[in-house]
C-alpha positions in Angstrom: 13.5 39.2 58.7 17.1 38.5 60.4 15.3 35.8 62.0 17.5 31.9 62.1 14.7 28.9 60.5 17.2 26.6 60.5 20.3 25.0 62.3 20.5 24.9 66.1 18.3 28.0 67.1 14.8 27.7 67.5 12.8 29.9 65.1 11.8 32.4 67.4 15.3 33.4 68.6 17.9 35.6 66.7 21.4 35.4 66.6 21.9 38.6 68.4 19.5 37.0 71.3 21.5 33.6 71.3 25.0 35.0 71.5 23.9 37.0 74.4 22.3 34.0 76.3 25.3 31.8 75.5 27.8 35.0 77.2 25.8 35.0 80.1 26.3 31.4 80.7 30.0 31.4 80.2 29.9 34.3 82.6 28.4 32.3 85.8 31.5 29.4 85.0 33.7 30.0 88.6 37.4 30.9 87.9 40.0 29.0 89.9 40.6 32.6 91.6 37.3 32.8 91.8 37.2 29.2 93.8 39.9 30.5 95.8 38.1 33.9 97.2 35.4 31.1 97.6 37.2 28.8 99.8 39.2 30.9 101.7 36.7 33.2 103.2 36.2 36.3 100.9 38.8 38.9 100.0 39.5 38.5 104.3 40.2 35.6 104.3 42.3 35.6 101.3 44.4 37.9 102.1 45.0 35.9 105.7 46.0 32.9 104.2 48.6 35.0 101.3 50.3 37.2 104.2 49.0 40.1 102.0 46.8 43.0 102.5 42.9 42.7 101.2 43.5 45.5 99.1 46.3 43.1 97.4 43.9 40.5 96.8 41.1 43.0 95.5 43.8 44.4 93.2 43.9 40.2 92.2 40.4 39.5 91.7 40.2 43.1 89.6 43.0 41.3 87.1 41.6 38.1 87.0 45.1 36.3 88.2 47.7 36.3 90.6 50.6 38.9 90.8 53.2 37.7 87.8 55.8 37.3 90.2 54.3 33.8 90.8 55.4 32.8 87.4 59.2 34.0 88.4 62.0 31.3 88.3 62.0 29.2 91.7 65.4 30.7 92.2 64.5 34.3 91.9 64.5 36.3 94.9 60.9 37.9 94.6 59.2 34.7 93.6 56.1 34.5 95.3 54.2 31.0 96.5 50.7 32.5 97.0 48.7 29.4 95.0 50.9 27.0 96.9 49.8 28.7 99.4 45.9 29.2 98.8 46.3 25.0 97.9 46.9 24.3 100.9 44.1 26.2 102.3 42.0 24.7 100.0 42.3 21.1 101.3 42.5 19.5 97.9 39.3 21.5 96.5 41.8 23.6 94.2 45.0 23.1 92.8 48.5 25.3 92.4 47.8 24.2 88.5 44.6 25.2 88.0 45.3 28.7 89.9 48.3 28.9 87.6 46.7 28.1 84.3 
């Protein structure tokens, strides 16, 4: 009983199971911040290439994203250019888009 016969699950595997299976897949898929801390050297190295402190970019990776003063007009005076910055460390591997989006 509860048990899929049908449809794209095998017969021995419940929805429950399959859900689960298909969260830990989408949880090995890399973020671009992820790339970045990849790329750069760790939270160390990171922080190097930001001019920030590695608690800065631990506070980062705990978020998921960059500080929202990188999404600040161009002409505001606390604008930030860290994924310009992490870009350019990155020799082409990751883009100011992707860290962006």
């Amino acid at each position: 009983k509860g048990r899929i016969t049908s449809g794209y699950w095998p017969a021995h595997t419940n929805a429950c199971e399959f859900v689960a299976i298909g969260y830990i897949i989408a949880m090995n898929v890399e973020t671009p911040l992820q790339k970045a801390f990849r790329l750069c050297g760790g939270p160390h190295g990171l922080a190097q290439v930001c001019g920030v402190s590695r608690p800065a970019v631990l506070a980062w990776r705990k978020r998921g994203c960059l500080p929202r003063t990188e999404w600040l007009p161009d002409s505001h005076p606390q604008r930030t250019r860290y994924a310009a910055k992490i870009e350019s460390a990155a020799r082409g591997m990751l883009t100011r888009a992707d860290l962006l989006s």
